[in-house]
KEFIKOL-286184 format. One record per residue (C-alpha): residue in three letters; x, y, z. Coordinates in steps of 0.02 Angstrom, whole numbers. Layout:
REM residues N
<atom><code>ALA</code><c1>X</c1><c2>Y</c2><c3>Z</c3></atom>
...
This chain:
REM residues 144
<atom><code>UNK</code><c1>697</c1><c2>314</c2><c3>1591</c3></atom>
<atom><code>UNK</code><c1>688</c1><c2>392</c2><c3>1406</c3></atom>
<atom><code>UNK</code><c1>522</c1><c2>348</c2><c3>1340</c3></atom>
<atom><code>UNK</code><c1>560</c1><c2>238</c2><c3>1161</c3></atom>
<atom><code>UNK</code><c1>545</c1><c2>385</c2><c3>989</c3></atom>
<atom><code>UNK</code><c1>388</c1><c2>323</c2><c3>906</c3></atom>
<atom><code>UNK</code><c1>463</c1><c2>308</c2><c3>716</c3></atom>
<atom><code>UNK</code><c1>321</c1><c2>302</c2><c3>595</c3></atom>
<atom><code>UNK</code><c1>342</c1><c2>235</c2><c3>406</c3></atom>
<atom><code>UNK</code><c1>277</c1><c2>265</c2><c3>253</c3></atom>
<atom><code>UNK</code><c1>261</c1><c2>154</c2><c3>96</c3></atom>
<atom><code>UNK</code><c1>159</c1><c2>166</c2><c3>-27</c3></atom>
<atom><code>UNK</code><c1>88</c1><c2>61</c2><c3>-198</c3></atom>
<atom><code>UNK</code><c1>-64</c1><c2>-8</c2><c3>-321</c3></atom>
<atom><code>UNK</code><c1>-53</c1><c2>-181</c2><c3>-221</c3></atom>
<atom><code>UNK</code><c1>-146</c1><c2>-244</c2><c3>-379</c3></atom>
<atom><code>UNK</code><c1>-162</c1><c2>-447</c2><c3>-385</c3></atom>
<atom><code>UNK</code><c1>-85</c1><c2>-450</c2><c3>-192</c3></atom>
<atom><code>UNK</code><c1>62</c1><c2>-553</c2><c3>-183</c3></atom>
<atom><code>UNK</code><c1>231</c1><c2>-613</c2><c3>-85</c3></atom>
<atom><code>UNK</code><c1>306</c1><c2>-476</c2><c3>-140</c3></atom>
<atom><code>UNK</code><c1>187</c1><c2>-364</c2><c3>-69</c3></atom>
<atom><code>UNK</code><c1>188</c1><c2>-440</c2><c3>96</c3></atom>
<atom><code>UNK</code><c1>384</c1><c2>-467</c2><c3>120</c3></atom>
<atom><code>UNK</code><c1>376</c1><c2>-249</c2><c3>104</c3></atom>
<atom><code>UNK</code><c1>254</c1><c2>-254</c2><c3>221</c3></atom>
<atom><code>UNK</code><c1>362</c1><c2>-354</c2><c3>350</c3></atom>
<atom><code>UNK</code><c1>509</c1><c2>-281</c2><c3>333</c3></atom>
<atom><code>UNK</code><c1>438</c1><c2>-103</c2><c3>331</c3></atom>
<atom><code>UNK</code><c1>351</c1><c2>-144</c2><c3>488</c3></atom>
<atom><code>UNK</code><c1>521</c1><c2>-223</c2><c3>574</c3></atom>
<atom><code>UNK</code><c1>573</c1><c2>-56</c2><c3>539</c3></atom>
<atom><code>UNK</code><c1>445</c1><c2>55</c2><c3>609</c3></atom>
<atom><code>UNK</code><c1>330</c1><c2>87</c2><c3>748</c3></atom>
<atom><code>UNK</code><c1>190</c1><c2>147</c2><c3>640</c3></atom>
<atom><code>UNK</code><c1>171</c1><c2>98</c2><c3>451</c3></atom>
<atom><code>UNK</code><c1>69</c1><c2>214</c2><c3>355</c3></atom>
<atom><code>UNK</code><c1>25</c1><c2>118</c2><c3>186</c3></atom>
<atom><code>UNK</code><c1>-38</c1><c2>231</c2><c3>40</c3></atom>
<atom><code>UNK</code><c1>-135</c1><c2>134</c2><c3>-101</c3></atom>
<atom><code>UNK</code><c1>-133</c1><c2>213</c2><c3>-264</c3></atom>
<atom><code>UNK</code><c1>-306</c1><c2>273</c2><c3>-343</c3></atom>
<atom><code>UNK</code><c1>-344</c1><c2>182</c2><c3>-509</c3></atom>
<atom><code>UNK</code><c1>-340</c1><c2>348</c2><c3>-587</c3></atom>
<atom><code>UNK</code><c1>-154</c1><c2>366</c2><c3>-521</c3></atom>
<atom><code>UNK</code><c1>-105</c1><c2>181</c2><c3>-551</c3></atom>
<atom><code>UNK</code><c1>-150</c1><c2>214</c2><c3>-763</c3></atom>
<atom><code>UNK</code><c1>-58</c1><c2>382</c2><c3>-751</c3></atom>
<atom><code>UNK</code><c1>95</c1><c2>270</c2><c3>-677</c3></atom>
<atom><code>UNK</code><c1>69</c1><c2>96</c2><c3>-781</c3></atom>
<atom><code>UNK</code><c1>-45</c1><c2>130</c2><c3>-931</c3></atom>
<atom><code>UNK</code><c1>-160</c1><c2>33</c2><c3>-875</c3></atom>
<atom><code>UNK</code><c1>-293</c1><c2>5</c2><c3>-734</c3></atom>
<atom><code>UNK</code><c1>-283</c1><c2>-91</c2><c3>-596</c3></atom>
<atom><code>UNK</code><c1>-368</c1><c2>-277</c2><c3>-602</c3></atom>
<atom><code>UNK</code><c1>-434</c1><c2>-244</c2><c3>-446</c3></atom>
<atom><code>UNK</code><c1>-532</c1><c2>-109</c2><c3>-386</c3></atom>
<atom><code>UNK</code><c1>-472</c1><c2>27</c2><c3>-281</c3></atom>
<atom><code>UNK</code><c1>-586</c1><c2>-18</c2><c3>-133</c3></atom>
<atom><code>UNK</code><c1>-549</c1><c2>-175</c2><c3>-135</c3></atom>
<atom><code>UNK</code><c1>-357</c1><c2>-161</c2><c3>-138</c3></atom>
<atom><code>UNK</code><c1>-377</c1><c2>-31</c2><c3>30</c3></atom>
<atom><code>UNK</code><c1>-497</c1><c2>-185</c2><c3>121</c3></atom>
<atom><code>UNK</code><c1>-340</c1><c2>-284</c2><c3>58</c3></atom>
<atom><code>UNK</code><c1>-221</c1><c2>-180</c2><c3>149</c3></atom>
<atom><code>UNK</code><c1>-327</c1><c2>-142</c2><c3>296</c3></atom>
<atom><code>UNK</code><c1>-333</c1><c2>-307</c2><c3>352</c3></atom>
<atom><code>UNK</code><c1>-144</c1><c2>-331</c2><c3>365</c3></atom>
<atom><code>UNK</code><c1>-101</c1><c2>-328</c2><c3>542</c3></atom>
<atom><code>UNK</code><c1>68</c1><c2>-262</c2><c3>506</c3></atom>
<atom><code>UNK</code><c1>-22</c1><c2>-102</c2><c3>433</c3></atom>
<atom><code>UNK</code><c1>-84</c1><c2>35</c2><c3>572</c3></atom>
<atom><code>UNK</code><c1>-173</c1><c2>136</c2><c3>458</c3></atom>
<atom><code>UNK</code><c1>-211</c1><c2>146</c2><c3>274</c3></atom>
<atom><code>UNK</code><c1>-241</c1><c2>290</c2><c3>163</c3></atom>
<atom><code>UNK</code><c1>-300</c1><c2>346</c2><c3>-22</c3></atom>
<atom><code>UNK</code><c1>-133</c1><c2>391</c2><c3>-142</c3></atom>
<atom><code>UNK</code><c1>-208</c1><c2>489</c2><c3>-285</c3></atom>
<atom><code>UNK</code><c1>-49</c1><c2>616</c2><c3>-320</c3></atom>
<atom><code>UNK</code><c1>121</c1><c2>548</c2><c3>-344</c3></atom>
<atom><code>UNK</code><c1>195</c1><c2>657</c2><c3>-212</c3></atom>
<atom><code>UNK</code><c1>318</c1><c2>593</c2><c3>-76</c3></atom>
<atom><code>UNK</code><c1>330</c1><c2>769</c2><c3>-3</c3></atom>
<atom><code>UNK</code><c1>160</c1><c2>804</c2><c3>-12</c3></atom>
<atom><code>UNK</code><c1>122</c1><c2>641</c2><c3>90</c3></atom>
<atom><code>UNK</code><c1>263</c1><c2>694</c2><c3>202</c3></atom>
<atom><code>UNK</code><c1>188</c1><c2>871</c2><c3>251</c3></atom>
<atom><code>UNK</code><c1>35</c1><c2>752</c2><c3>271</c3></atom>
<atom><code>UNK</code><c1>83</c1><c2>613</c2><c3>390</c3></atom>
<atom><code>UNK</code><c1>249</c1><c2>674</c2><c3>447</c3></atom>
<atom><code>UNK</code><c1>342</c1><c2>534</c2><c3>424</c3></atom>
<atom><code>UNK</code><c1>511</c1><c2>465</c2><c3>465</c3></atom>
<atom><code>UNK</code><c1>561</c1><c2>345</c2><c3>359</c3></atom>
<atom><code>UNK</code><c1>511</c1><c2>312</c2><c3>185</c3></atom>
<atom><code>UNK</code><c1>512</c1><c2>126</c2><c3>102</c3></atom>
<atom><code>UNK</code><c1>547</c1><c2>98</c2><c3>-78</c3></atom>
<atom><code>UNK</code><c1>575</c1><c2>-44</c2><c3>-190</c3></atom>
<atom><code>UNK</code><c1>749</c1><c2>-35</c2><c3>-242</c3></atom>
<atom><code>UNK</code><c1>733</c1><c2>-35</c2><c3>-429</c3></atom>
<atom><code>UNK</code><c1>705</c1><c2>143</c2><c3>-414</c3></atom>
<atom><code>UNK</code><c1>876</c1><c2>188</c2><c3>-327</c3></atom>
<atom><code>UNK</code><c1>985</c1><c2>318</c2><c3>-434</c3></atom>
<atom><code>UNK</code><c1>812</c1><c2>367</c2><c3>-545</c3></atom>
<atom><code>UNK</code><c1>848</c1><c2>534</c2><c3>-566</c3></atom>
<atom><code>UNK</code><c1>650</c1><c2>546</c2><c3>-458</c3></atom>
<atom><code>UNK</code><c1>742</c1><c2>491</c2><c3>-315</c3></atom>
<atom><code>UNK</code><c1>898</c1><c2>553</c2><c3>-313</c3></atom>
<atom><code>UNK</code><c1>826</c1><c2>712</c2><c3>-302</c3></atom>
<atom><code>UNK</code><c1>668</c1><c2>657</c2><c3>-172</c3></atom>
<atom><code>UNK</code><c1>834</c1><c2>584</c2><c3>-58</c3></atom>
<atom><code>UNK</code><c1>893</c1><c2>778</c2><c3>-57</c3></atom>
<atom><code>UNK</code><c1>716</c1><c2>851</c2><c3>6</c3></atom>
<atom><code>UNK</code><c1>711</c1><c2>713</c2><c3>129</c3></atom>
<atom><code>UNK</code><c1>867</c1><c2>724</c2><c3>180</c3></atom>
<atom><code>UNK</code><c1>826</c1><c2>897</c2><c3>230</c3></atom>
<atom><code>UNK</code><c1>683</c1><c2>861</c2><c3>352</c3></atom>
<atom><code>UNK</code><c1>769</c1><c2>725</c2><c3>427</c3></atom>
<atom><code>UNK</code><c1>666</c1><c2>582</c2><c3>318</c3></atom>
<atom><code>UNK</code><c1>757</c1><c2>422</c2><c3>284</c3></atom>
<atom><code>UNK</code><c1>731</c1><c2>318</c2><c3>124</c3></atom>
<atom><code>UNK</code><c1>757</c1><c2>134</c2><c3>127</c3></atom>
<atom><code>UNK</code><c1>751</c1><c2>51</c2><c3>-6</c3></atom>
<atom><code>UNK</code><c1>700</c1><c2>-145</c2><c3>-6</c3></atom>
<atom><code>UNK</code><c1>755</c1><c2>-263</c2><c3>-137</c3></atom>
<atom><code>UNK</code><c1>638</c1><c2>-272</c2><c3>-280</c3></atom>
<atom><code>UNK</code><c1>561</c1><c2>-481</c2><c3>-279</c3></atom>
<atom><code>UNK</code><c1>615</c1><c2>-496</c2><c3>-469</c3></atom>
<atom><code>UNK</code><c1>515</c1><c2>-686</c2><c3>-494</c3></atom>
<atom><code>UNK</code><c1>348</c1><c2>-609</c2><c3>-414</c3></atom>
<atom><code>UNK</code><c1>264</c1><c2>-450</c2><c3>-483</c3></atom>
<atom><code>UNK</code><c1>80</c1><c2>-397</c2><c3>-529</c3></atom>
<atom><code>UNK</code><c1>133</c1><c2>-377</c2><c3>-692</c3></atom>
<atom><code>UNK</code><c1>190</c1><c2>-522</c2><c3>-694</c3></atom>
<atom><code>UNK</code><c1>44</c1><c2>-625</c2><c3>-634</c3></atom>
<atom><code>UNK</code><c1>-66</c1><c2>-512</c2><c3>-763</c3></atom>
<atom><code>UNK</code><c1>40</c1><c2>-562</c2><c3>-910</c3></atom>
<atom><code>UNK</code><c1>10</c1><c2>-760</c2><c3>-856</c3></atom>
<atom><code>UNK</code><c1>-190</c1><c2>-734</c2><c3>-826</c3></atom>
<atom><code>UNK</code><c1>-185</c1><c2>-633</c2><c3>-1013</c3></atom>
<atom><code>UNK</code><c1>-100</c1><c2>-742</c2><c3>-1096</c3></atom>
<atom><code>UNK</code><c1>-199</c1><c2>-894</c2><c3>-1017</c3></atom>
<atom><code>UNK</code><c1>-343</c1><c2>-825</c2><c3>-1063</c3></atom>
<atom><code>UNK</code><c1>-315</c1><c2>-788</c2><c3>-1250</c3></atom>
<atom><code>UNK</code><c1>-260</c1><c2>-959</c2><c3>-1258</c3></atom>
């Protein structure tokens, strides 16, 4: 009997203010995978992305993610690289949210993947539930 491919995935993100959102990735990346590799992005990387810094701190958001069942191991994004973290963790299949689909980022990340057999999938994007989201209520409760 042919022993089952062991298909690891990658996903990565700030997972600042954790959410529903956050989690529903998580389960569906992990439905789709044997192994789910979660990167969390520095708070140096998440102001070079946002603008801003994370609400909570970086160490914090890894003991977040590290305590997820669904995640097998947890590491430290501090370079927004996909291929980098490919070459890294040799991945097979890559989750993203779907709101970046056709960026001109992605369309060209699908044509390195595509060339060392790396899948994207992208998730739909939870449009009533985001960080920012929750950060724009706690800001403007608290000026009020």
């Amino acid at each position: 009997m042919e022993k089952e491919k062991l298909i690891t995935g990658y996903t990565t993100g700030v997972f600042d203010l954790f959410h529903i959102g956050h989690l529903n990735i998580l389960k569906k990346a992990k439905s789709m995978c044997n192994r789910l590799i979660v990167g969390v992005s520095t708070d140096e990387l998440a102001y070079d992305l946002k603008g801003r810094k994370p609400i909570i701190p970086f160490s914090e958001r890894m003991e977040i993610i590290k305590s997820i069942s669904l995640v097998d191991e947890v590491v430290p994004e501090n370079v927004n690289d996909k291929m980098l973290a490919w070459q890294k963790y040799q991945f097979d299949i890559i989750f993203k949210g779907d709101d970046w689909k056709n960026s001109t980022r992605w369309i060209t990340l699908e044509k390195q993947f595509d060339k060392v057999g790396v899948r994207i999938c992208y998730f739909h994007y939870t449009q009533n539930t985001s960080s920012t989201i929750i950060r724009e209520i706690l800001e403007d409760t608290l000026h009020h």
